[in-house]
Every structure is written in C-alpha cells, then in structure tokens.
C-alpha positions as CSV (number, residue, x, y, z in Angstrom):
1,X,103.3,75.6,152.9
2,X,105.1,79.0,154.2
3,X,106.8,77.7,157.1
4,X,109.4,80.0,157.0
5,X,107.2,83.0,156.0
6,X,104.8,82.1,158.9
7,X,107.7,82.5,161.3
8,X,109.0,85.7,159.6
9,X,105.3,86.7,160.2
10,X,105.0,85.6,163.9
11,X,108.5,87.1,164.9
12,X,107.7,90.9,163.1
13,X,104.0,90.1,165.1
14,X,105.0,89.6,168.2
15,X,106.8,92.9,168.5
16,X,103.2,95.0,167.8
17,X,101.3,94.1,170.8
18,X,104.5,95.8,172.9
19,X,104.1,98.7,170.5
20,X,100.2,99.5,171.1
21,X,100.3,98.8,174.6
22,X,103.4,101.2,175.3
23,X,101.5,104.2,172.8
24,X,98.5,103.7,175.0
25,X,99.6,103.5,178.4
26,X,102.1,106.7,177.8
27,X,99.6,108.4,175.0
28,X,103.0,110.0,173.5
29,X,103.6,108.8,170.2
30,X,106.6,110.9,169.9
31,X,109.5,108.9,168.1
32,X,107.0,107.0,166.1
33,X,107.2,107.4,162.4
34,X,103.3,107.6,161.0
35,X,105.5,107.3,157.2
36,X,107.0,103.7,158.5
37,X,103.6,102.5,159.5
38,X,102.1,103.1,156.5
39,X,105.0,101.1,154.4
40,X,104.6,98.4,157.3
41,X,100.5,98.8,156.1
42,X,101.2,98.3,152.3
43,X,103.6,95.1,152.8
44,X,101.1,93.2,154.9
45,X,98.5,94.4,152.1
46,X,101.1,93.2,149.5
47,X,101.3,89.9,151.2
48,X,97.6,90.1,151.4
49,X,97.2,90.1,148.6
50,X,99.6,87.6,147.1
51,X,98.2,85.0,149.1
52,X,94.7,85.9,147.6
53,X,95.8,86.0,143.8
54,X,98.4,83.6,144.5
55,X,99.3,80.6,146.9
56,X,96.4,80.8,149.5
57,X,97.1,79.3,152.9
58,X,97.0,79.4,156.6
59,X,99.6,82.2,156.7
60,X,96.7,84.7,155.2
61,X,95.5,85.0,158.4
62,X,98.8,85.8,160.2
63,X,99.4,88.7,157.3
64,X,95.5,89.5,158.9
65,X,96.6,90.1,162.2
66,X,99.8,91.9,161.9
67,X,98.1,94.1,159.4
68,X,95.2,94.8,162.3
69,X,97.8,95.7,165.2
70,X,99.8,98.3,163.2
71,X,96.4,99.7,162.3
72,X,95.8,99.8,166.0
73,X,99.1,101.1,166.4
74,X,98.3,104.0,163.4
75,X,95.3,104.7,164.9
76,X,96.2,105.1,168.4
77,X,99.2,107.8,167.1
78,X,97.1,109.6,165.0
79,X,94.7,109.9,167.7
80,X,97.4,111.0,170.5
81,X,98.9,113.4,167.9
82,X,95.7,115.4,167.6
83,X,95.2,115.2,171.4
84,X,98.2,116.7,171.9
85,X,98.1,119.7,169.2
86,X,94.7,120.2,170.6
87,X,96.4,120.8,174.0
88,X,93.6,118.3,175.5
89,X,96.6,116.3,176.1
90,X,99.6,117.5,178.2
C-alpha cells in the first residue's frame, strides 16, 4: 500500500483547488508558468502510469484527480491568456 505516496499526493492536491479558484475569480493568469504545468501534467501521467503497468492501487485515483485540477488550472490560463491578447479581457 502507498501510504506515504497517498499523502505526498493529497498534500501537492490540496494546494490546486486554491490555484483554480484564485485564476478564475481574478481571470489573470499572470505569474503562472503554462511550462511548469505541463511538467506537473507529465508526472501525474508518469505516476499514472506506473500504477497501471505496475503496482495498481487506491492511490491511482488520487494521481486521477490531481492530474484533472491542473488540467483545470491549464485550461483556465490558456483560456485568460487568449482573452487578454484578444483585448476582450482588461
């Protein structure tokens, strides 16, 4: 069992919700590095896939949702990004 990894996994996790919330309600994703959340992106698919090919457990699923809310987090960046070179967003 990955005790230890699930609580690595819960403590990086429970910074992301912060993270989304804060790009949303300000819609500046200035000071966010799009570079670092796609290395954040590959080491949950890394762990991912370990757990697939390798020792399958319950800690799959929190790799799952820490890979889903810096996706969020990607997405909602890319998206304010565009907004603002568009100059639809001040």
């Amino acid at each position: 069992m990955g005790i230890f990894e699930a609580i690595m996994l819960v403590c990086f996790g429970a910074s992301w919700p912060v993270s989304i919330v804060k790009t949303y309600k300000v819609k500046n994703p200035v000071g966010k590095s799009i570079g670092f959340l796609l290395l954040i992106i590959i080491g949950y698919v890394a762990g991912i896939l370990n757990k697939i090919f390798g020792s399958m457990d319950w800690v799959l699923w929190l790799y799952v949702l820490n890979l889903v809310m810096v996706s969020a987090d990607l997405f909602l960046v890319i998206y304010y990004r565009k907004l603002r070179k568009s100059g639809k967003l001040a």
